[in-house]
N, C-alpha and C positions, 0 to 999 in steps of 0.2 A: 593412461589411455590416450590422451593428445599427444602424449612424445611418441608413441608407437604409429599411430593415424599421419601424423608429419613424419615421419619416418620413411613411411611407405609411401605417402606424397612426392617425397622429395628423393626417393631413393637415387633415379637417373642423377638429380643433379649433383647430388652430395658425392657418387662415383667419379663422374667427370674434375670435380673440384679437387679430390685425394688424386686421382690419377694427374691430374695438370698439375698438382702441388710437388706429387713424383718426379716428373717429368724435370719438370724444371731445377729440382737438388742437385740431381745428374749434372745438369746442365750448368752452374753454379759452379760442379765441384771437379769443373776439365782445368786442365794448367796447361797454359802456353809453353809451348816446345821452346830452346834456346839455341841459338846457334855459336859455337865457338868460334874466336878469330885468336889467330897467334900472332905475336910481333915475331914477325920476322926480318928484321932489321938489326943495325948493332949501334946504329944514332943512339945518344944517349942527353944529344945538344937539345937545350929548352924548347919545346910542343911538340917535340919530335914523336911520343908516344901518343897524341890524342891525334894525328897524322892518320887518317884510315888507309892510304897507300900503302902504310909499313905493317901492315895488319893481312894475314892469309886464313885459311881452312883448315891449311895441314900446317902439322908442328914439325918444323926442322931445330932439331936442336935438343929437345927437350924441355923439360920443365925440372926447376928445383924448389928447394922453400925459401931460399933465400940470394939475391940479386940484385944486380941493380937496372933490369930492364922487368918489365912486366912481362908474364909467359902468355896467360889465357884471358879474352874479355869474354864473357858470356851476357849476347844482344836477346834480349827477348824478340818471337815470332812477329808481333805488333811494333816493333822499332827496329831502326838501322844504328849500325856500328857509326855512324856519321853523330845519329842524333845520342848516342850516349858517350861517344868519345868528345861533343862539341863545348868548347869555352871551358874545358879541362887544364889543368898544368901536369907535368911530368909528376908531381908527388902525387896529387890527388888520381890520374889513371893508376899509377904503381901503387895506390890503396885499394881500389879498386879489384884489380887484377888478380887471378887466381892462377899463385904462384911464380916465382919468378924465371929470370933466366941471368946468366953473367953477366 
């Protein structure tokens, strides 16, 4: 009898509480968009790959699996290709890198 009496007490707020607990999962469960850069470059001399000058939008060239320049970095919406290419060397971008290029 009291759980039913607080039940109906508290109807409104127990609604708002499920609906704001909804609300918020959605919200939780969005994924930042990426933006692709390609090396578009054929440097292959030391920091030349964590260089964001050498880095475009579109892919000239293509991509393959195997390389020895890096093809695609993929920057999350929240960061720039500056802040994930920074204090990098040539092997660790080209581990990074999805996929290479010659």
């Amino acid at each position: 009898m009291k759980l039913s009496s607080f039940l109906k007490t508290h109807a409104v707020a127990i609604a708002a509480v499920v609906f704001a607990g909804g609300v918020m999962s959605f919200k939780t469960m969005e994924k930042k968009a990426a933006t692709s850069y390609f090396y578009n470059s054929n440097s292959t001399a030391p920091g030349a790959f964590a260089n964001p000058n050498n880095y475009g939008t579109s892919n000239s060239g293509g991509c393959i699996t195997n390389g020895s320049r890096p093809c695609e970095i993929s920057v999350p919406d929240d960061s720039s290709l500056d802040d994930v290419l920074s204090g990098k060397n040539n092997t660790q971008v080209l581990n990074m890198s999805i996929n290479r290029k010659l």
